[in-house]
C-alpha angles and dihedrals in degrees: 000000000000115000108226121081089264085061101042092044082052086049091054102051090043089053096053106254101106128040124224096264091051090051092051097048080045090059092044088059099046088052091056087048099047082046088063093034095053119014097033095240101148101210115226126278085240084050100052093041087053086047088054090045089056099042081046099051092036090052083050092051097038099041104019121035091042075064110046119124128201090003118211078358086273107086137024124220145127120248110226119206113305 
């Protein structure tokens, strides 16, 4: 596995953690932020707070639902990785 953040998003979706669809938001993210890094293009207040909404969401459906017990107090189950 590759060491920069390209590599390890790419980890992650091989090992199992992220779907498609999260790899691919990961690495739309990672081009904003490469953009301000390196070519000094500062993204948009609506667009960081966008890009906090999805890390947040996507922290909620990777660490916290996989692990949701006794869901809507009716059924228990465990959420894989979605």
């Amino acid at each position: 596995m590759r060491q920069n953040l390209e590599g390890k998003i790419n980890g992650l979706f091989t090992g199992g953690i992220l779907t498609k669809n999260q790899t691919d938001i990961l690495h739309s993210i990672r081009d904003i932020g490469n953009e301000s890094a390196h070519e000094l293009v500062a993204p948009s207040k609506s667009t960081l707070e966008k890009v906090l909404e999805l890390i947040e969401f996507m922290f909620i459906t990777i660490y916290e639902l996989k692990n949701m017990k006794n869901f809507n107090g009716k059924m228990e189950c465990e959420i894989n990785y979605l």
